[in-house]
TIDO-558390 format. One line per 10 residues: number of its first residue (from 1); their letters; for each residue y, x, z of C-alpha. Coordinates in Angstrom, 1 decimal, always signed. Layout:
N
NUM> a> Y,X,Z  ... $
***
This chain:
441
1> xxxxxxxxxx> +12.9,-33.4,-34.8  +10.8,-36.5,-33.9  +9.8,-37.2,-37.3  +8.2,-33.9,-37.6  +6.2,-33.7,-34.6  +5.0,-37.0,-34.3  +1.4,-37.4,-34.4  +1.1,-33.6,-33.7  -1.7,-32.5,-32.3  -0.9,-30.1,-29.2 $
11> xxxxxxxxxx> -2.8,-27.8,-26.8  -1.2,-26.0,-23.7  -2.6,-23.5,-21.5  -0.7,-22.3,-18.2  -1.1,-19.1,-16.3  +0.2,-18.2,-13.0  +2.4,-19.8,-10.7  +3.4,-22.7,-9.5  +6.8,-22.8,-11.3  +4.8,-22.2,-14.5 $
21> xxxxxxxxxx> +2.4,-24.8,-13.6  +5.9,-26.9,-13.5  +7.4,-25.6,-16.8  +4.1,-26.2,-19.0  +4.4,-29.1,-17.6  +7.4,-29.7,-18.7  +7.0,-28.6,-22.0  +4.3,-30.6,-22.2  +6.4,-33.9,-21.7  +8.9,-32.7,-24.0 $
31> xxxxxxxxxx> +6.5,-32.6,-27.1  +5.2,-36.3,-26.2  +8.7,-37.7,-25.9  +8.9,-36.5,-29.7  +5.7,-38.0,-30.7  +3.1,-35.3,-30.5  +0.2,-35.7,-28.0  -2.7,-33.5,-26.4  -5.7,-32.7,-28.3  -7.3,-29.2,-26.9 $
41> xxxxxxxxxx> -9.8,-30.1,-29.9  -8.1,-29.7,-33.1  -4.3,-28.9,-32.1  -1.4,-28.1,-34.6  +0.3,-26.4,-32.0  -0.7,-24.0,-29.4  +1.8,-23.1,-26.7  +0.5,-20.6,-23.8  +2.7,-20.1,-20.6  +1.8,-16.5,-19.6 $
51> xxxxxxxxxx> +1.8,-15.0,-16.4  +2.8,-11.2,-15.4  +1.8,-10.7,-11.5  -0.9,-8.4,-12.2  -2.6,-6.5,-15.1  -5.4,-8.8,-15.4  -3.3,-11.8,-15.7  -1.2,-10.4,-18.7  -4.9,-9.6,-20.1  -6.0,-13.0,-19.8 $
61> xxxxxxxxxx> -2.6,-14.1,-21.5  -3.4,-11.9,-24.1  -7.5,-12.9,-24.5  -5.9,-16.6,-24.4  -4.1,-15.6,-27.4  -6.7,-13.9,-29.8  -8.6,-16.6,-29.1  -6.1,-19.5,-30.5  -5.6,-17.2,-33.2  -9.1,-16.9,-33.7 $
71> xxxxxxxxxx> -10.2,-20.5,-33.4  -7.3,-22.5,-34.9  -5.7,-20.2,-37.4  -3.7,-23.0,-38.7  -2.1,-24.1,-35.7  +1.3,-22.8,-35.0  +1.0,-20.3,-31.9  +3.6,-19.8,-29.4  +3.4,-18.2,-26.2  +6.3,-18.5,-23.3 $
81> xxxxxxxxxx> +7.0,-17.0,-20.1  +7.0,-14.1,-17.8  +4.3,-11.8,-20.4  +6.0,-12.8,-23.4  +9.5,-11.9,-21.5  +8.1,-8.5,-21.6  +7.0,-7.8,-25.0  +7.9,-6.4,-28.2  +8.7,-8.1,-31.2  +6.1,-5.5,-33.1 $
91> xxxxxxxxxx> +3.5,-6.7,-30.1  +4.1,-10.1,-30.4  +3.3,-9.7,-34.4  +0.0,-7.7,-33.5  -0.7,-10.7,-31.3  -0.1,-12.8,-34.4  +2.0,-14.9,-32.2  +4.4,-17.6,-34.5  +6.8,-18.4,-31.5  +7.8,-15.4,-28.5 $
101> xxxxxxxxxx> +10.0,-16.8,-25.9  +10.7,-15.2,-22.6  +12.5,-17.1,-19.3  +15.9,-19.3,-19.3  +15.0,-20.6,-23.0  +11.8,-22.0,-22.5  +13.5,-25.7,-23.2  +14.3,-25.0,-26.6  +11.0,-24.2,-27.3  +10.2,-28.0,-28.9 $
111> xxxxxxxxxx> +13.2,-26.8,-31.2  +11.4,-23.4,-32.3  +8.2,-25.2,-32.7  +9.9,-27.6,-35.2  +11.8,-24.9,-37.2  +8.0,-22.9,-37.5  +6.7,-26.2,-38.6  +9.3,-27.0,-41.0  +8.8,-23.4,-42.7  +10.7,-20.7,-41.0 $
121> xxxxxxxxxx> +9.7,-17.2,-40.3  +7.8,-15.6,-37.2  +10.5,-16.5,-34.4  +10.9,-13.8,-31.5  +13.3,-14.6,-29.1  +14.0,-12.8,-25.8  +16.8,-13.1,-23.0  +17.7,-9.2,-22.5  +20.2,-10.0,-20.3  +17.9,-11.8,-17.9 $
131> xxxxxxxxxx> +19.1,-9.3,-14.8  +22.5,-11.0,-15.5  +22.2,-14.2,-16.6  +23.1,-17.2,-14.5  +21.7,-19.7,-16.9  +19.5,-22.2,-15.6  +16.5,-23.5,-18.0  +16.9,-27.2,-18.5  +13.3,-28.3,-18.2  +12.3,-31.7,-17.1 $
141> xxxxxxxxxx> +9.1,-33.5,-16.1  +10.5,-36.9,-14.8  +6.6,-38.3,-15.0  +3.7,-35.8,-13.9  +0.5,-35.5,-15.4  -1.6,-35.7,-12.6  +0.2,-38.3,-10.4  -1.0,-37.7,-6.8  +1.3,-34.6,-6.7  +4.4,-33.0,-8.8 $
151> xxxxxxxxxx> +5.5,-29.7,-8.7  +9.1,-30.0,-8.7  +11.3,-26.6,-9.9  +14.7,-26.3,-8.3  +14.9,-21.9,-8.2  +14.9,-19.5,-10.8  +14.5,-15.5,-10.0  +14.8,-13.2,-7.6  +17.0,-10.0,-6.3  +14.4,-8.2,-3.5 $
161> xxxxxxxxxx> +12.6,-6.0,-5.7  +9.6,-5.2,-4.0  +8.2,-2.0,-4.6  +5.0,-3.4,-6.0  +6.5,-6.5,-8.2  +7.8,-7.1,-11.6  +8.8,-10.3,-11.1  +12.6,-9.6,-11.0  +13.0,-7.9,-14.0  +10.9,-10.8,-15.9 $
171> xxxxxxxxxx> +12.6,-13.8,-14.2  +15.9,-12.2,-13.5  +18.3,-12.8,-11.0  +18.6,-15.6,-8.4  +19.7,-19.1,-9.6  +19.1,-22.8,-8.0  +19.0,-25.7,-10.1  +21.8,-28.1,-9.3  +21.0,-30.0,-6.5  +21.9,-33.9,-7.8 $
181> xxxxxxxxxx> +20.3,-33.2,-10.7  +16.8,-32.1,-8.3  +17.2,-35.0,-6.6  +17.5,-37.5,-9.0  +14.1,-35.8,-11.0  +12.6,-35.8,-7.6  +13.7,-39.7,-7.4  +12.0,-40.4,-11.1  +8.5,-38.5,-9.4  +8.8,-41.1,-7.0 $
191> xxxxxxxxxx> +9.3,-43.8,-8.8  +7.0,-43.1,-11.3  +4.0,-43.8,-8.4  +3.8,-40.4,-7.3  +3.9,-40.1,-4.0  +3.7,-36.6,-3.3  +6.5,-33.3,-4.3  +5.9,-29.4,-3.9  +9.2,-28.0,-4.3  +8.8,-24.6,-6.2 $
201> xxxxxxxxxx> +10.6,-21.9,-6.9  +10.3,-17.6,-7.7  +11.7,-17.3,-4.0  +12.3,-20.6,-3.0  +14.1,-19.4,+0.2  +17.0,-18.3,-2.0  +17.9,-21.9,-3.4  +21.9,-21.8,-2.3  +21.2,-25.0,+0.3  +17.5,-25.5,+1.1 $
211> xxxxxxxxxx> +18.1,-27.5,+4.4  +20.5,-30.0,+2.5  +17.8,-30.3,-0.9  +15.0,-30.7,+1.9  +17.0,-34.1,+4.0  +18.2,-35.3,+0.6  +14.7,-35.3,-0.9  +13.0,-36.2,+1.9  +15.0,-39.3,+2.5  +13.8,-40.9,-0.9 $
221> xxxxxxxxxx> +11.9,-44.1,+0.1  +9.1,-43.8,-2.3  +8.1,-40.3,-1.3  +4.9,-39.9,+1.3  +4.7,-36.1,+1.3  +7.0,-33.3,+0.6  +5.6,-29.4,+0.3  +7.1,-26.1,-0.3  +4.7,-24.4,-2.7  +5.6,-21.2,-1.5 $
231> xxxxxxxxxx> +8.5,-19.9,+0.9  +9.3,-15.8,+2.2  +9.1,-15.4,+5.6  +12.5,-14.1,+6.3  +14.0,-17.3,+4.2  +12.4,-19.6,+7.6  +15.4,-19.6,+9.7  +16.6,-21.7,+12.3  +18.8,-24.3,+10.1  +15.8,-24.6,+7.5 $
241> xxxxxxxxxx> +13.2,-25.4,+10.3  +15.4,-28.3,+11.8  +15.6,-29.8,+8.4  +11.9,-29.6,+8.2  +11.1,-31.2,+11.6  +13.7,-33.9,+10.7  +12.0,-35.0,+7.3  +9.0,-37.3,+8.2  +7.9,-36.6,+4.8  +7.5,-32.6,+5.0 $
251> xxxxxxxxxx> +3.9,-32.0,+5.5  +3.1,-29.1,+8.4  +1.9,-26.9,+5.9  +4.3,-23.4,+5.2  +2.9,-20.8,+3.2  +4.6,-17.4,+3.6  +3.6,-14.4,+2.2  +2.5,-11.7,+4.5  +1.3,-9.4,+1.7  +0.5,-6.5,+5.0 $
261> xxxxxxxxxx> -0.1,-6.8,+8.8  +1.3,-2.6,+8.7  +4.7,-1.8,+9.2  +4.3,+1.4,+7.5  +3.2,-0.5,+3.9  +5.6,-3.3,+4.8  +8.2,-0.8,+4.7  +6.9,+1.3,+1.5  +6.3,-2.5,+0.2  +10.0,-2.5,+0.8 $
271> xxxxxxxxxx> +8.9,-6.4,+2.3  +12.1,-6.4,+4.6  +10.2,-7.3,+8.1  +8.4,-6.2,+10.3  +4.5,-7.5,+11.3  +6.0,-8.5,+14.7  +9.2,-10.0,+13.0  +6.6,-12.3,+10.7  +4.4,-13.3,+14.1  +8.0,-14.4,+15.8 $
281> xxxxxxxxxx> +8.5,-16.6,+12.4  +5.2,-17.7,+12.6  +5.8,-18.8,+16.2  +9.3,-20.3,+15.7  +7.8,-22.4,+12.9  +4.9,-23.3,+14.8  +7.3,-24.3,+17.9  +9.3,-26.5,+15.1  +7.0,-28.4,+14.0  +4.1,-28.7,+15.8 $
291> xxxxxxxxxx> +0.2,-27.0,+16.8  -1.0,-28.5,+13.6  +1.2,-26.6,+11.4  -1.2,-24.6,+8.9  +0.3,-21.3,+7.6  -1.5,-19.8,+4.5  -0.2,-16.5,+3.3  -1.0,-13.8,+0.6  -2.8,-10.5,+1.6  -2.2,-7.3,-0.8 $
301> xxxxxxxxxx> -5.4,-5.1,-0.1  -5.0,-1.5,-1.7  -1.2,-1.1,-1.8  -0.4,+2.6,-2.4  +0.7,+3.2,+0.8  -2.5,+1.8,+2.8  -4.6,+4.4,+4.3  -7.4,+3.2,+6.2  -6.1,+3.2,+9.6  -2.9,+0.8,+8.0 $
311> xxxxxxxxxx> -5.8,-1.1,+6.1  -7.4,-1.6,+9.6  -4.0,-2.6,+11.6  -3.0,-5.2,+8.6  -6.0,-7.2,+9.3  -6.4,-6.7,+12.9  -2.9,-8.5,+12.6  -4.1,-11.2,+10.4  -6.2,-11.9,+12.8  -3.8,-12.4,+15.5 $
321> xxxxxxxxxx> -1.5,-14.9,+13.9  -3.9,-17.8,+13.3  -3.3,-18.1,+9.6  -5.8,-20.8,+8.1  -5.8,-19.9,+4.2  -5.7,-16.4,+3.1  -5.2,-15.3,-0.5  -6.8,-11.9,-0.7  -5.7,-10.1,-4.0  -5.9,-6.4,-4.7 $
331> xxxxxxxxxx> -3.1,-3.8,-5.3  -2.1,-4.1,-9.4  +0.3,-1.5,-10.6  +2.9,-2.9,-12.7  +4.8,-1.1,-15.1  +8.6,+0.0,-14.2  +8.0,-0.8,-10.5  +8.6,+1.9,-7.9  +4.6,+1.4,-6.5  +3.7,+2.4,-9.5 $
341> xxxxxxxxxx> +5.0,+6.3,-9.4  +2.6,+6.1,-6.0  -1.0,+7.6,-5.6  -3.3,+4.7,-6.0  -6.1,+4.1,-3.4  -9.6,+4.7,-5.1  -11.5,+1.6,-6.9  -14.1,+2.2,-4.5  -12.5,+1.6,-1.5  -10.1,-1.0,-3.0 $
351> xxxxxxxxxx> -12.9,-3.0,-3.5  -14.3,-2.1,-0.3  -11.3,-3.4,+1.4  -11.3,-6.6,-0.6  -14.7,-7.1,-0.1  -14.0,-7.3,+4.0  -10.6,-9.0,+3.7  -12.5,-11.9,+1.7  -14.6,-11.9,+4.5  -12.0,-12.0,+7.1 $
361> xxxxxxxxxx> -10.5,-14.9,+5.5  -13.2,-17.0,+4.6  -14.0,-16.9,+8.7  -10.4,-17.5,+9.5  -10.2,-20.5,+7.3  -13.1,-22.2,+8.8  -12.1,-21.2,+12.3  -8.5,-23.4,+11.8  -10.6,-26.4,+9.6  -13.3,-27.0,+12.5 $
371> xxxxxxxxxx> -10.5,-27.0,+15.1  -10.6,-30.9,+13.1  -14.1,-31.5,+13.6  -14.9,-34.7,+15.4  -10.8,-35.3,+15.2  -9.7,-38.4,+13.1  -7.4,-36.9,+10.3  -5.6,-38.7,+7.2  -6.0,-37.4,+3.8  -4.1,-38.7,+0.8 $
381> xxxxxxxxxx> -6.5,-39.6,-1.9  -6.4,-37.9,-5.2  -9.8,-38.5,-6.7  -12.6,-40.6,-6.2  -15.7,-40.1,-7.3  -19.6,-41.2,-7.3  -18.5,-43.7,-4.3  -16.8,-40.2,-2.6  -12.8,-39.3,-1.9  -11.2,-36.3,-1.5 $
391> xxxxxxxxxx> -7.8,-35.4,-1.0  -5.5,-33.3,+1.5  -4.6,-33.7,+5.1  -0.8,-33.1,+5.8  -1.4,-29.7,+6.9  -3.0,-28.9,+3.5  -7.3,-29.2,+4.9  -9.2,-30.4,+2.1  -11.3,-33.3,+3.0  -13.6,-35.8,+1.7 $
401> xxxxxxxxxx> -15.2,-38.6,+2.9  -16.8,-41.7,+1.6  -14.6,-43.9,-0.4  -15.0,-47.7,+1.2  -13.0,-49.1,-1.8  -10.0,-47.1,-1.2  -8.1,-46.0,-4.6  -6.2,-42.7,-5.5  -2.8,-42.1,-4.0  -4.3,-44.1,-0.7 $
411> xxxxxxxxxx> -3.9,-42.8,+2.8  -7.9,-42.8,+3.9  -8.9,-41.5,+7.7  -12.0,-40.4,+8.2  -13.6,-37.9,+11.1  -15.3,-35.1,+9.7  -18.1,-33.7,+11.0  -19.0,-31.1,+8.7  -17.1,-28.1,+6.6  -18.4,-26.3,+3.8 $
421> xxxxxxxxxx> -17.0,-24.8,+0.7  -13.4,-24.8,+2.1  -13.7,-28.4,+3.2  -14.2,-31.0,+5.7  -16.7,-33.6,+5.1  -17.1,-36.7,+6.8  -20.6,-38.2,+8.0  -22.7,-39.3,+4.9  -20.2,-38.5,+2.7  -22.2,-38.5,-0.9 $
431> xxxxxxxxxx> -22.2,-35.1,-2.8  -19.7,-36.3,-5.7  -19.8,-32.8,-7.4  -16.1,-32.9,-7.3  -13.8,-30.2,-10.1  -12.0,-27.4,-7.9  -8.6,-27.9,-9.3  -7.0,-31.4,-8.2  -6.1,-29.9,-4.4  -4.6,-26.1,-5.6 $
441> x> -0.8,-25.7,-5.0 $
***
């Protein structure tokens, strides 16, 4: 296999998620330990990892594909993931895909790749029995390409079925990566000089001993920070939330999906709380580790269910809980899923609604930034720039402030005395002009 692929030429493009983010990754590392390497200019190979949340992210897959067809007909074309997990072999030849792969395979894509190169038909290979399978998909990325933070996979799938999400029937059911073999991955990040791990997952809560993965992970001497990229709300339970405020390395950052502040849509949402069962979470969480804790959530606006009295109570309660970011996405039905039977809400309102919620957010996020104005807070640098740094506080606050010789992966305090644009600025901080995607989790 490496003679064929060295000095390939490869491109990848990732949709979606954090896991995804991971698996490309992943991927990624794979082709280069057979010799091929990244050239988004003039690639042999094009691998997309597609994303199926919504409707518009399966038509960006899909755009993403044309285009590689379109631009590099040459190059072999293979597209992964939570889309591809969905579609037909006869769509997948419309596509004019060379390589379909859906979830728990995706590490024997390098393989596929080398049989298309070598000659070998259109290859279309999906796990249909993903609901059952207990297979784990043994990805790697033991050296991260950006190397002031790794996402780190340990969970696979998930069993809640909300109403509204497709997820479990394109990532299947529930499975946690073994926990030595996290760990020692984890202890590779580290050792590799980065100093910073967001554990991911589909439902992270799920993994069959988070508290235990948390201590062991945490303990590693070369790790600064530890995240969860994402974690549900009713996963934060006592015995997780003692591991955290034990592990000097978690950062006081939890982001749990709210997706409604209505009981009535929680319920339809089939969400399995409560809005005043999520504000006890919050408060428990909060009381574990600390008034600096930041919780970010995820806002659904237009969910089925959501008349405008519900619409009005959901962010009425947003209000109330003190989130600081707030992902604002509208309702997208998904095919198969029990929301979609539902009466939608009209595209005027839904846009209505999404309109206010942005606006709800955007206030509440710089209402828990400038509670750090004139404070002196520590960011980790992750990029520095036109004699500027930026990089995140523990608690996930973008900052930036000016460099004074410090390097990336430095700790660098600074007081701010400014916010805009999501972040905090520090006095005469120059205007570096910095890319928006080094600080997303």
């Amino acid at each position: 296999m490496t003679n064929i692929l060295s000095g390939k030429k490869f491109s990848i493009h990732i949709q979606g998620c954090r896991t995804n983010q991971y698996e490309g990754e992943a991927i990624a590392a794979a082709l280069e330990a057979h010799g091929a390497r990244r050239d988004d200019e003039a690639p042999d190979i094009i691998v997309i990892v597609t994303c199926a949340i919504t409707a518009v992210a399966e038509r960006k897959c899909r755009k993403l594909i044309r285009r590689a067809r379109r631009e590099h007909p040459n190059a072999v074309t293979a597209a992964c993931g939570c889309s591809s997990q969905k579609i037909s072999e006869s769509e997948a030849a419309e596509l004019g895909l060379d390589i379909t792969i859906g979830n728990r395979e995706k590490h024997l894509l390098p393989h596929m790749i080398v049989e298309r190169l070598a000659g070998a038909r259109d290859i279309y290979k999906i796990n249909e029995n993903i609901m059952t399978d207990a297979s784990w998909d043994s990805l790697s990325l033991d050296r991260p390409r950006l190397h002031t933070r790794a996402f780190l996979k340990v969970q696979d799938g998930c069993a809640h079925f909300c109403s509204y999400c497709i997820v479990p029937f394109v990532r299947g059911r529930p499975v946690s990566r073994p926990m030595d073999e996290a760990v020692d991955e984890a202890r590779r990040i580290t050792e590799s000089g980065c100093p910073e791990i967001v554990l991911t997952g589909i439902h992270l809560g799920l993994y069959e001993n988070l508290p235990e993965l948390v201590r062991r992970i945490g303990a590693l001497p070369e790790l600064k920070r530890l995240r969860f990229g994402s974690i549900e709300p009713f996963a934060v339970d006592e015995a997780l939330l003692s591991a955290l405020a034990e592990t000097p390395a978690f950062c006081e950052h939890l982001h749990m999906p709210l997706q409604s502040g209505d009981d009535g849509v929680l319920a339809s949402m089939r969400r399995g709380y409560t809005a005043a069962e999520f504000a006890k979470i919050a408060e428990r969480a909060r009381a574990a580790l600390g008034d600096s804790l930041h919780i970010s959530t995820d806002l659904m606006v237009g969910f089925p269910a959501e008349d405008g009295a519900a619409f009005r109570r959901s962010l009425d309660f947003v209000k109330s809980v003190g989130f600081g970011k707030v992902h604002v996405f509208p309702y997208s039905p998904r095919s198969g899923t029990t929301a979609a039977s539902m009466t939608p809400v009209p595209d005027a309102v839904m846009k209505e609604r999404t309109a206010e919620a942005l606006e709800t957010a955007a206030e509440l996020h710089e209402k828990f930034c400038s509670r750090w104005l004139g404070r002196e807070i520590t960011i980790l640098t992750e990029e520095i720039k036109d004699g500027a740094a930026r990089g995140l506080t523990r608690n996930y606050i973008r900052a930036e402030a000016p460099a004074r010789g410090a390097g990336v992966n430095e700790e660098l305090s600074l007081t701010p005395a400014g916010y805009r644009a999501e972040t905090l600025f520090a006095a005469e901080t120059p205007n570096a002009g910095f890319s928006e995607e080094i600080s997303v989790i």
